[in-house]
Structures are given as C-alpha cells and as structure tokens.
N, C-alpha and C positions, 0 to 999 in steps of 0.2 A: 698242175696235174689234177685229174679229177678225182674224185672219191673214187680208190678201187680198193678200200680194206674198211665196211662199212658196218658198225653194229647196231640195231635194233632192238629196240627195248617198246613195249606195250601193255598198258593195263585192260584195255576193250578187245574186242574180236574185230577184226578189221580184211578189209578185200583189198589187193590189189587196183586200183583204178590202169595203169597202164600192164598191159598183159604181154609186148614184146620184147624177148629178152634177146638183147643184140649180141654180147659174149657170153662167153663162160663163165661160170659161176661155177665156186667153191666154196658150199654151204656146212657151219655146223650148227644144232640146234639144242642149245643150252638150258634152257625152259620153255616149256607151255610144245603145241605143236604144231607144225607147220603144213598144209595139204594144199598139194602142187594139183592141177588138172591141166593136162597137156592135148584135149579135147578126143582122146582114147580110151585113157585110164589115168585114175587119180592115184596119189602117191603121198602115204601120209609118214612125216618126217616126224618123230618125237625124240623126247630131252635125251641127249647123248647121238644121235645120228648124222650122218657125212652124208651130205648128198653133191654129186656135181648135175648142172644145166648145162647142154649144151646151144651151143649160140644158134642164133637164126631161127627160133620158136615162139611159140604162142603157146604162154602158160599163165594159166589163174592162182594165184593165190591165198589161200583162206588162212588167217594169222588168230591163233587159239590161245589166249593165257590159261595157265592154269588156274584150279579155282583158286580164287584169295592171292594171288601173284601175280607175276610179271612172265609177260613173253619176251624171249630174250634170243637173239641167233645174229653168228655173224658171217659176212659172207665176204668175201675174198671176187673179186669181178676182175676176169682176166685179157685183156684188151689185144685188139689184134697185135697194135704197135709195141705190144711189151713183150708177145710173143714171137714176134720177128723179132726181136731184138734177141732174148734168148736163142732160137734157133741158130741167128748166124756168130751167136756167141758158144754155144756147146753144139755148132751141125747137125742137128737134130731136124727129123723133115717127116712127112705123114710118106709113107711106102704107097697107100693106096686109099682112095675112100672108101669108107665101110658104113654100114649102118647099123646107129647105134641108138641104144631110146636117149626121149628127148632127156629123163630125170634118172639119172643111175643112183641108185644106194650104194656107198661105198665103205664096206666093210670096215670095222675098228678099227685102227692102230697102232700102238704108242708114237709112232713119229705123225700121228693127224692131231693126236690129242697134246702131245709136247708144243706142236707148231701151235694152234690155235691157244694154248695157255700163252704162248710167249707175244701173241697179239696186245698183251693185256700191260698199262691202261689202254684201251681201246679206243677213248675220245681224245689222246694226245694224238695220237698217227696222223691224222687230216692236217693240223694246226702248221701253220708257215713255217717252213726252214726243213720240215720232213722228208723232206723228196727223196733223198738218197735211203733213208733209211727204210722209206714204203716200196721204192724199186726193191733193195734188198730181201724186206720180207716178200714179196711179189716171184721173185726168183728162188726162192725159197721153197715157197709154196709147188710150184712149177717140177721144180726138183724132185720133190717131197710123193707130188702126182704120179712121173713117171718112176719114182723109186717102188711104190707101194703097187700100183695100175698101171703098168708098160702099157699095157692093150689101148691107154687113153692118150698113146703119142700120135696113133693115126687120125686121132679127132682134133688135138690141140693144135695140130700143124697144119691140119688142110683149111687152108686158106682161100679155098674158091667159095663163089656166089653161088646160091641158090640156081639149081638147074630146072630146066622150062618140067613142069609135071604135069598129072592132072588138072586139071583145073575145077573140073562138075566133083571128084572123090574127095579135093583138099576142099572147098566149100562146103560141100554137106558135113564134114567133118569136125570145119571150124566157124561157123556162121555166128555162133553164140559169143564169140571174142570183139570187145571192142575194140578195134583198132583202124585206123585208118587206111583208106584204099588203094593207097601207095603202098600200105604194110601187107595187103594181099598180094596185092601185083607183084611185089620183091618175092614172096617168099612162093611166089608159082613159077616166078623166073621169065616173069615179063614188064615190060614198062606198062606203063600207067595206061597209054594207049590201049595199046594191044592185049591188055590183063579186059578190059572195058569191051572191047571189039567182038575177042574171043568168047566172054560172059554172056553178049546178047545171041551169037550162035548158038551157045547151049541152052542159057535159061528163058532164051525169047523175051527178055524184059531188062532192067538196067539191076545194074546190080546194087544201089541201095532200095531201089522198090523192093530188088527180093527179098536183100536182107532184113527190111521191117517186114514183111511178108511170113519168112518164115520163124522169124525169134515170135511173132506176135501167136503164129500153130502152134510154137514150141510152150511158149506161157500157156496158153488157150488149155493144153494137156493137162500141163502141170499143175493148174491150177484146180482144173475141173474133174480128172481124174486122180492127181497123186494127192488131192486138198491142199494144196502150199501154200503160203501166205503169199498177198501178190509184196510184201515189202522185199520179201526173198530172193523171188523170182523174178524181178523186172532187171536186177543188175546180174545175174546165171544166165540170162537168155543177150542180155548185151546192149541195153537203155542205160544209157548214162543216167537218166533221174526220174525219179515215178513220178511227175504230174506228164512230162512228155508221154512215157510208157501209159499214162492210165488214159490221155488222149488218144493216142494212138489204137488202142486196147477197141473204148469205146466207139471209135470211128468206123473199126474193121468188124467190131462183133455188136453194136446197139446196147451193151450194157458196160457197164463198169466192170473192172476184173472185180472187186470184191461183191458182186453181186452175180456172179457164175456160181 
C-alpha cells in the first residue's frame, strides 16, 4: 500500500517540485504555514487549519516554518480505489457533478481535531504489517468528511475524468506550473495528440516554445517591474533550475536576469 496517511515535518521554507495533485487530500496544519496557489487564487493554511484538495489539479506549494521551529502538517491522501471501496461498502455515490474550488478551508471541529490526534505516532502507520489498521483510519477519515461536509459526497464520489475544456483559458491560467505535457493534455480532457494538435490551432506555435515563451514575459515583469529576485522567480514562473532559466532568460532578452 502506498503512503496515504503522511506527516511532514521541516526546518527550511521549501517549494513543492511536483505541482499535480492526482486525489484528494485531507490536510491539517499543525505548525509553521502552508500556501497553496491553484493558479487563481492562493490560499494560506496556518497552525490549527483543515484544508481538503481536490483531485485532478495543479497546485504550488510554499512550505513556511515558523521562526525558530518546525513546519509540521499531516495529510491524509485519499485514493480512487479506497473510495470505491467505501462507496460500494456504505452506497454512497456523487448525485451530480458540481463545481467546487480546487482548496476548500474546512471549518474546526472536534471530530477533525479528535481524528488527526488519534493519527499520532504518526511515523508508525506506513511501517509493514499496517495495512488494515491505515484502511481503517482511511475510512475513518471518509466518514468523519461526509459527517462534518455532506456537500463533499458529490466531489468524493465522482469519479469521472477530466472533461474536454478550454484549452487557450486553462493555459494562460496555468503556464507557470511545471508539469509535464501529458499532465496538460489530461486535465484539458485530451490525449497527448490531440492536447498538441488543438495547441498549434490556437497558439500557432508548439506548445513547449510557448511555454518558455511565456514564463520567460512573465520573469521579464517580475523581475524588471515588481524588482524580484531572479532566484525567486525562475522556479513561480516554471524552470526547473536557474542556470537553464538564466540561459534561457539571456538568449530571449541579450542580458542576464540579474542584469534587468
């Protein structure tokens, strides 16, 4: 079984490197704080708050200790096959899709805060022979969701794929996420082909030219209007590593970013 009951602990401020979150997550934030960007609106999680994720998004990460402490948060990741299991073990089924933000805050409540104590030790759960006991608390948790959030049965149970969207409104939206071109294609609700096809119809160009194309406008601002540091700004705009990003930078604009 995979890690789906996982706690995190941190002394540095640290980014997410992988930005797709494929289920749901059931977040509490025990120290230091957590700020989610779902490439909309950012969403900041601090010590004592419930957030759930829902699956099939592109979210950033920015992980805050406090000063002189530890960042600490645990999160519960709740997997299709655990929730079809529940479903056709309590009947439980989504009535209709609805749309819901990708980061909800979920109000206090003694049975968030009972469940999440009773997580604890928290680095025994993963260890071999747990299985029944991490389904358990997994189901648990599940319960606990629709006890407190009914309104979150119609997310937890709809189980379809990403439906065909925009294509030109989800890209300018999300250009700044690194993720790979299959994680676009999926989540516009087309194959790899056809995500690729449809992209040179709109943007007349392939779609990794755009996208260094446009993360490199989007640095180019940030850097020269809002003053950012380019160490900042090469991994917000979507460069995996600044000597790439500072070639690249220099290639498209004749100077170095730290010379804008």
């Amino acid at each position: 079984m995979s890690k789906q009951i996982v706690y995190s602990c941190y002394v540095n401020r640290t980014r997410e490197g992988e930005q797709f979150v494929p289920v749901h997550v059931f977040t509490y934030q025990i120290s230091g704080s957590l700020i989610f960007n779902d490439g909309k609106d950012a969403h900041v999680c601090n010590e004592g708050a419930f957030r759930f994720i829902r699956r099939n998004n592109l979210v950033k990460f920015l992980k805050q200790p406090p000063e002189n402490g530890e960042f600490k948060t645990i999160s519960v990741y709740l997997e299709e096959e655990t929730l079809r299991d529940f479903s056709m073990e309590y009947g439980y089924t989504a009535d209709k899709q609805v749309v819901s933000p990708v980061v909800t805050a979920l109000k206090s409540d003694p049975l968030y805060k009972s469940y999440m104590q009773s997580l604890q030790p928290y680095d025994t759960l993963n260890e071999s022979g747990n299985d029944d006991l991490v389904k358990l608390k997994l189901k648990e948790a599940i319960l606990i969701l629709l006890k407190v959030n009914p309104e979150l049965k119609n997310v937890l149970f709809d189980f379809s794929e990403p439906g065909k969207i925009d294509l030109e409104a989800f890209m300018l939206q999300h250009f700044h996420f690194n993720v790979a071109m299959k994680r676009f294609a999926y989540l516009t609700g087309r194959s790899l082909a056809t995500f690729k096809r449809d992209f040179e119809k709109i943007f007349h160009t392939s779609p990794s030219r755009w996208l260094q194309q446009k993360r490199l406008q989007e640095a180019y601002y940030l850097i020269k209007e809002k003053g950012r540091k380019t160490s900042d700004v090469y991994l917000e705009v979507g460069f995996e590593d600044l000597s790439h990003f500072s070639f690249a930078f220099k290639k498209a604009y004749g100077v170095a970013p730290s010379a804008v």
